[in-house]
MARLOMAR-568614 format. One record per residue (C-alpha): residue number from 0; y, x, z; residue in one letter. Coordinates in steps of 0.02 Angstrom, whole numbers, plus 50000, padded with zeros to 5 digits. Layout:
<rs>
[r NUM, [Y, X, Z], A]
...
</rs>
This chain:
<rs>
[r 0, [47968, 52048, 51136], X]
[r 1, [47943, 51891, 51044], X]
[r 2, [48055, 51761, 51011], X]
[r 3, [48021, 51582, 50984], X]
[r 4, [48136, 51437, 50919], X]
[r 5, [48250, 51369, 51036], X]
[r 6, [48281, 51190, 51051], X]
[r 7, [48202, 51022, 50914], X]
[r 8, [48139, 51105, 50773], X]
[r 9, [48193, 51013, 50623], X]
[r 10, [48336, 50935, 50702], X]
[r 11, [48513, 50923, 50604], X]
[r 12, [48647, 50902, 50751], X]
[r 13, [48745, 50823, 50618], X]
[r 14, [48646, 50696, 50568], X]
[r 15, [48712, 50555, 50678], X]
[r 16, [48898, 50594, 50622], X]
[r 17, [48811, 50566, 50428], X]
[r 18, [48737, 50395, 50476], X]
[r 19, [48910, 50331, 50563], X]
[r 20, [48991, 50375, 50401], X]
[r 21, [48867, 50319, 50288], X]
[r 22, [48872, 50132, 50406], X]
[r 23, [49075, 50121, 50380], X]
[r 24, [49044, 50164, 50198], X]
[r 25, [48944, 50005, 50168], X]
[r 26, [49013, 49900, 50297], X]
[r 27, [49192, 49922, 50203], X]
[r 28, [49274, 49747, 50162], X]
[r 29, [49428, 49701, 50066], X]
[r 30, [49559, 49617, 50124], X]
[r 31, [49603, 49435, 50052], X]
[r 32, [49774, 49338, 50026], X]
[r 33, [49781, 49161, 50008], X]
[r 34, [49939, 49058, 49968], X]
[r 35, [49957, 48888, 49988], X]
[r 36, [49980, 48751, 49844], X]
[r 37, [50128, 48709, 49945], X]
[r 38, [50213, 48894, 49951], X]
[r 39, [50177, 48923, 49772], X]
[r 40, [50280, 48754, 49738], X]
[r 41, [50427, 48788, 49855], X]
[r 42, [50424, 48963, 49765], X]
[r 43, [50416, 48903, 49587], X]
[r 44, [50566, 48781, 49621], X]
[r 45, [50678, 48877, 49724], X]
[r 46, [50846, 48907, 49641], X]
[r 47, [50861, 49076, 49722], X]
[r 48, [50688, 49113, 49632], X]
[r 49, [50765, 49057, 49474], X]
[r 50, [50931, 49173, 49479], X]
[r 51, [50829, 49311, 49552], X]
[r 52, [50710, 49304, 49388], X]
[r 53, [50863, 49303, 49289], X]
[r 54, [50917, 49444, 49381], X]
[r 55, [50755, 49548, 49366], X]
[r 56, [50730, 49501, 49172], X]
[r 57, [50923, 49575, 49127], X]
[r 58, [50870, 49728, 49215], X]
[r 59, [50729, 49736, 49148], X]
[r 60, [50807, 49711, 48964], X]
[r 61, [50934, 49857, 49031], X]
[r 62, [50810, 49976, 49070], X]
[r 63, [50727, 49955, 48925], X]
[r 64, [50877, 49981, 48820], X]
[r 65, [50916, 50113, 48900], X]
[r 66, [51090, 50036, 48970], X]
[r 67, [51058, 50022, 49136], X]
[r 68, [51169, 50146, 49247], X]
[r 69, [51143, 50191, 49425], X]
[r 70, [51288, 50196, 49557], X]
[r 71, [51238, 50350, 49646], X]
[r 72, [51362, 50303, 49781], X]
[r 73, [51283, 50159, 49832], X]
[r 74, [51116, 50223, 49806], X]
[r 75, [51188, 50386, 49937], X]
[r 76, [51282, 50250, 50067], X]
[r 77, [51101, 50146, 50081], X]
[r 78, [51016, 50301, 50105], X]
[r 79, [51143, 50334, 50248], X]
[r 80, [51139, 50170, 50326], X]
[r 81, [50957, 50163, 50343], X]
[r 82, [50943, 50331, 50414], X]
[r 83, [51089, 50335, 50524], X]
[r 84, [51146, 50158, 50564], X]
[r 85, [51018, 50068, 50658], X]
</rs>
């Protein structure tokens, strides 16, 4: 008994899968964020931006140092709160 090829010779069943992947693949875009002249001004002059750069840059100069210490029960209490008090 002879038997013959079943079904489209030549045909990869996994072809169409390739070409939806290989369409997203070029079809990808970036995302884009555009801030206002007017937010970057109100950002720049802010005195809360100004204390919170001070802020940052002493941290930053205490890290460096090596001076900076963390208060593990604060860190532990946030951790709490967030999971466990909604």
């Amino acid at each position: 008994m002879k038997i013959n090829q079943f079904g489209p010779v030549g045909m990869n069943p996994y072809k169409k899968q390739m070409n939806k992947i290989a369409a997203t693949e070029k079809s990808t875009q970036t995302d884009k964020v555009e801030i206002s002249s007017a937010a970057k001004q109100l950002q720049e002059t802010s005195p809360i931006t100004v204390a919170r750069q001070q802020k940052v840059e002493a941290l930053k100069q205490q890290v460096q140092s090596g001076t900076y210490k963390v208060n593990v029960e604060d860190v532990a209490k946030s951790v709490y709160d967030f999971y466990f008090k909604k």
